[in-house]
C-alpha positions in Angstrom: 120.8 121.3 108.6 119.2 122.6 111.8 115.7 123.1 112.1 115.7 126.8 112.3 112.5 128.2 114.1 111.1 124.6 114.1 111.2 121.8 116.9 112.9 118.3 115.8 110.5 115.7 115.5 111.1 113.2 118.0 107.9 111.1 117.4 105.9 109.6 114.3 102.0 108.8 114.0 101.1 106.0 112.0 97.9 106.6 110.7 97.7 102.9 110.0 94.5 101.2 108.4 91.3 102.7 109.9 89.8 104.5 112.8 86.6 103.1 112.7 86.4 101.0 116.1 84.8 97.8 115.1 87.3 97.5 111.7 90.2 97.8 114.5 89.0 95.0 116.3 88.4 93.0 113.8 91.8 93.3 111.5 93.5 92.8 115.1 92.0 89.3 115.6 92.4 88.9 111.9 96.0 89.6 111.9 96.4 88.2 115.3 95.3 84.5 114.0 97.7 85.6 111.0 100.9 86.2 113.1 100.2 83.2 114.9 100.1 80.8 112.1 102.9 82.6 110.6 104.9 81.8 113.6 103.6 78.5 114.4 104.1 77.6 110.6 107.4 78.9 110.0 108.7 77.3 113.9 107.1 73.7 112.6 109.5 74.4 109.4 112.7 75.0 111.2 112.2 72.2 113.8 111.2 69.6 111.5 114.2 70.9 109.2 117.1 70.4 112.2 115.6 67.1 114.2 114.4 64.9 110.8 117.6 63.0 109.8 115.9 62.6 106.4 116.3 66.4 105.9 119.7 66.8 106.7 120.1 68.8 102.8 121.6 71.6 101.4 117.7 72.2 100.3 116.1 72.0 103.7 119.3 73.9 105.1 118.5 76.9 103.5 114.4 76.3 103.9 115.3 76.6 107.4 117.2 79.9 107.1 114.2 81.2 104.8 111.7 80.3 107.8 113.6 81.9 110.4 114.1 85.1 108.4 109.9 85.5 108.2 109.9 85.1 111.7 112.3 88.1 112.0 110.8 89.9 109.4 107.1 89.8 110.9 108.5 90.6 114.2 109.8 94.0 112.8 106.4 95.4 112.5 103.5 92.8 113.3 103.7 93.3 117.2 103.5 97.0 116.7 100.5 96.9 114.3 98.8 94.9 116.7 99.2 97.4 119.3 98.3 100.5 117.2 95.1 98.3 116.2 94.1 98.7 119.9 96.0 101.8 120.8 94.3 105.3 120.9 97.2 107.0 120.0 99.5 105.5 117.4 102.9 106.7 118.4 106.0 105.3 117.5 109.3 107.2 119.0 111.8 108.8 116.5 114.8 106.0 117.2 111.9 103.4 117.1 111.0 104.5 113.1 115.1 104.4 112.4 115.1 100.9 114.2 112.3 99.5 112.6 113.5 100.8 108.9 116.7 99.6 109.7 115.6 95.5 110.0 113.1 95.9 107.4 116.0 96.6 105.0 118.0 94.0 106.6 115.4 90.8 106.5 114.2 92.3 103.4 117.5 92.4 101.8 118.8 89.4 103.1 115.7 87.3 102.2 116.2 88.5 98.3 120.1 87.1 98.4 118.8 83.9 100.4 116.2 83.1 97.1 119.2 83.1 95.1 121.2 81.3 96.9 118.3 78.7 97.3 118.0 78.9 93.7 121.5 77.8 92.7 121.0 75.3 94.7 118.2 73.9 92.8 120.6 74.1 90.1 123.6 72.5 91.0 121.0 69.5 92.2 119.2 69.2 88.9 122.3 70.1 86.1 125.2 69.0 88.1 123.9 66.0 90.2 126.5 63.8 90.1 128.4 66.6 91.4 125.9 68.4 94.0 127.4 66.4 97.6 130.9 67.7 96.2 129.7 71.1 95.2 127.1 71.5 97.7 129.4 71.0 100.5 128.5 71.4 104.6 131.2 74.7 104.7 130.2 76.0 101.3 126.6 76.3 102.3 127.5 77.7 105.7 129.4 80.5 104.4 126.4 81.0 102.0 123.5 81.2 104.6 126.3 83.7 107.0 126.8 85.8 103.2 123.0 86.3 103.0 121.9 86.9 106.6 125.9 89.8 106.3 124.4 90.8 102.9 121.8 93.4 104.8 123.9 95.1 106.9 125.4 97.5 104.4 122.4 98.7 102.8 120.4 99.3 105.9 123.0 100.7 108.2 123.6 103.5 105.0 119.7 103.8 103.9 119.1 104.1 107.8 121.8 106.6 109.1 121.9 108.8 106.1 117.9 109.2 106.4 117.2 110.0 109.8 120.3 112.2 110.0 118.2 114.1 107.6 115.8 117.3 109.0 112.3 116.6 109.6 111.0 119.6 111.2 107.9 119.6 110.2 104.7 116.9 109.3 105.1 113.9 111.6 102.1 111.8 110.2 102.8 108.7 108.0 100.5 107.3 106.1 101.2 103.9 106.8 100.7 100.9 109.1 104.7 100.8 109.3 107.8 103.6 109.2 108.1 102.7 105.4 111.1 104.6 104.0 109.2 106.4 100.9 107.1 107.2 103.3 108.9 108.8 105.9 111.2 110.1 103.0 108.0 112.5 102.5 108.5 114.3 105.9 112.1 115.3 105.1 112.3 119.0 105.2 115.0 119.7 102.2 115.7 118.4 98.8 116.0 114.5 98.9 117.2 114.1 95.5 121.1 112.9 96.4 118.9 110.0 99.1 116.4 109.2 96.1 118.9 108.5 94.0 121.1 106.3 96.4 118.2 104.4 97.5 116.6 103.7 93.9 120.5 102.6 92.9 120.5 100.4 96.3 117.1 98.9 95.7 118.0 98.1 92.0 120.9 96.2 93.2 119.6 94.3 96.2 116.1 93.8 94.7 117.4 93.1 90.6 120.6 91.5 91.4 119.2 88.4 92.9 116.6 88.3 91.0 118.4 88.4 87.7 120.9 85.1 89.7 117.6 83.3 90.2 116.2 84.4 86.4 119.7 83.0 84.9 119.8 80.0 87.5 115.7 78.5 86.3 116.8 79.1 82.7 119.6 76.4 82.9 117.1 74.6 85.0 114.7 74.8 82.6 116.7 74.3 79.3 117.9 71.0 81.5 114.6 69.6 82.1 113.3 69.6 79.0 116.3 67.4 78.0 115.6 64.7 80.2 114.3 61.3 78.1 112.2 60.8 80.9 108.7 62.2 81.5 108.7 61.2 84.9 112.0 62.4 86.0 111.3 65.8 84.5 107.9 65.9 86.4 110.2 65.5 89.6 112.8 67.3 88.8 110.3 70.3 88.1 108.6 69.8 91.5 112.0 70.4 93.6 111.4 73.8 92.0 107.9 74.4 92.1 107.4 75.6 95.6 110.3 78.0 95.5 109.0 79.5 92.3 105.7 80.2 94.3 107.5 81.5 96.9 109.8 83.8 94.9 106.5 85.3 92.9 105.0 86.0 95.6 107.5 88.3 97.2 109.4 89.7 93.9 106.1 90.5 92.5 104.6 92.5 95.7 108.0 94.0 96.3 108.2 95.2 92.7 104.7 96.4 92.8 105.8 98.8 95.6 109.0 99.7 95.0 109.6 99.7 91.0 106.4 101.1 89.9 106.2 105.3 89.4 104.5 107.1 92.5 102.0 108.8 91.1 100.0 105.4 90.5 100.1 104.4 93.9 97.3 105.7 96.3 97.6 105.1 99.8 95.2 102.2 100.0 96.7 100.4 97.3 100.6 100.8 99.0 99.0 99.5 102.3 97.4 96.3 100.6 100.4 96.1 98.5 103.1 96.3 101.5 100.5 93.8 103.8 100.6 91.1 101.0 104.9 90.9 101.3 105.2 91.8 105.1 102.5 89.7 106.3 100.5 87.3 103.9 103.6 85.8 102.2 105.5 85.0 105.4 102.4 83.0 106.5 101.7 81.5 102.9 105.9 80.3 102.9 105.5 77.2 105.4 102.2 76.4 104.1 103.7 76.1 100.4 106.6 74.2 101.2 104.8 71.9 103.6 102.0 71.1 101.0 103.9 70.7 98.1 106.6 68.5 99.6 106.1 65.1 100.1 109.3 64.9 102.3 108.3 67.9 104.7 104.6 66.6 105.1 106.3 62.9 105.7 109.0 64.4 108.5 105.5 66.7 110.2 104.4 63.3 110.4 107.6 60.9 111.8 108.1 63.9 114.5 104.6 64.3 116.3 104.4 60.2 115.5 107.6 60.0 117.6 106.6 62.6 120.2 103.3 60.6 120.3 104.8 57.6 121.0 106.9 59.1 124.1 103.9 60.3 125.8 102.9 56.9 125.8 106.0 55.6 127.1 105.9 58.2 129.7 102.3 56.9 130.7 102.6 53.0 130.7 
């Protein structure tokens, strides 16, 4: 459709948080010390997963993967908030909304596979553990992390191209700290039923899908555990699992809150808190989880700066 009498929009304003001066400066240093941990936290992750030899698992393979997708993710929109939070004029260009959409429905997508991947992998160790080197092989994880990070491509490149080839032609304000696709959705200037549909059909699938693969995955774990003789081997068995049952909470439970509940109970405020606990608080909580509830990560933190430590002395005396 061409916007008849109407200019294109070329340009979005993000209205963002607030516009009161000193609340600006102080969510940027707040989110500022957040991205930084978040990076810092999730960096220490991936390094201490690829130089530890003790970590050389399928388990810390795909913690690894998980950590490098939250970097990604908060790179899609964290720099840019913390511009806008300093920024008279919050202005993101047309192809910059469609870019940014487009790797939030990649990373988001791709994380929700990589959770049940990480789950079955949890149980193959705990149900099948005679069997888990065998089944849990070097290639069949490979292809697994490459399926996940592949699995975001078709969603966003169709939720992406099919919406901003749509007309907007008229509002260009969202209501958002981000180019959030309900949101932009909004400033469509014809029916959006036909998108609505697709995109409540593509959410169900990438959002429900792995979730119901984890759901089905801690059940056997579960009904497993609870068979061991042993109190003290089903304490440990059930602590492989806690942290990622944290972790998958956290971001099935915010992302459902936003996505999956009916419109007309969400206020603007409440989608902004919602959407800042899944895009930025639970990629900084992730490392922090896994590092304080694993024994093996905190021990391999420690043999790494013990070993760089040690160097620096050697390089001194």
């Amino acid at each position: 459709m061409i916007c008849e009498n109407h200019t294109r929009v070329t340009e979005f304003i993000l209205l963002g948080f607030t516009n009161n001066p000193e609340m600006q400066v102080f969510l940027f240093v707040l989110f500022l010390v957040i991205y930084t941990v978040t990076f810092l936290g999730n960096f220490l992750i991936v390094t201490v997963t690829s130089v530890d030899s003790a970590l050389q698992t399928p388990m810390y393979f795909f913690l690894r993967n998980l950590s490098l997708l939250e970097v990604c993710f908060t790179l899609v929109m964290m720099p840019k908030m913390l511009v806008d939070l300093v920024s008279s004029r919050k202005i993101i260009s047309f192809v910059g909304c469609g870019t940014q959409m487009y790797f939030f429905f990649f990373f988001g997508s791709s994380e929700c596979f990589l959770l049940s991947v990480m789950a079955y992998d949890r149980f193959v160790a705990i149900c099948n553990p005679l069997r888990y080197s065998v089944i849990m092989n070097r290639s069949l994880c490979l292809w697994m992390a490459v399926g996940c990070w592949m699995s975001g491509i078709p969603v966003s490149m169709l939720q992406t191209a099919w919406m901003m080839a749509l007309p907007f032609c008229g509002p260009n304000m969202i209501d958002h700290f981000f180019c959030d696709g309900p949101l932009v959705l909004k400033l469509v200037t014809q029916d959006t039923t036909r998108y609505e549909m697709q995109a409540l059909a593509s959410t169900l699938i990438f959002i429900m899908l792995p979730f119901s693969l984890i759901l089905v995955s801690y059940i056997r774990i579960i009904s497993t555990i609870l068979r061991m003789p042993s109190a003290t081997g089903r304490q440990k068995a059930f602590s492989t699992c806690l942290s990622h049952i944290i972790v998958v909470s956290l971001f099935y439970g915010t992302a459902s809150l936003t996505y999956l509940r009916p419109k007309s109970n969400q206020s603007p405020e409440s989608k902004k808190l919602v959407s800042l606990s899944y895009t930025v608080i639970t990629p900084m909580l992730n490392p922090i989880i896994y590092s304080l509830r694993n024994n093996e990560v905190k021990g391999a933190v420690k043999r790494t700066f013990t070993r760089k430590f040690l160097r620096k002395l050697d390089v001194l005396f």
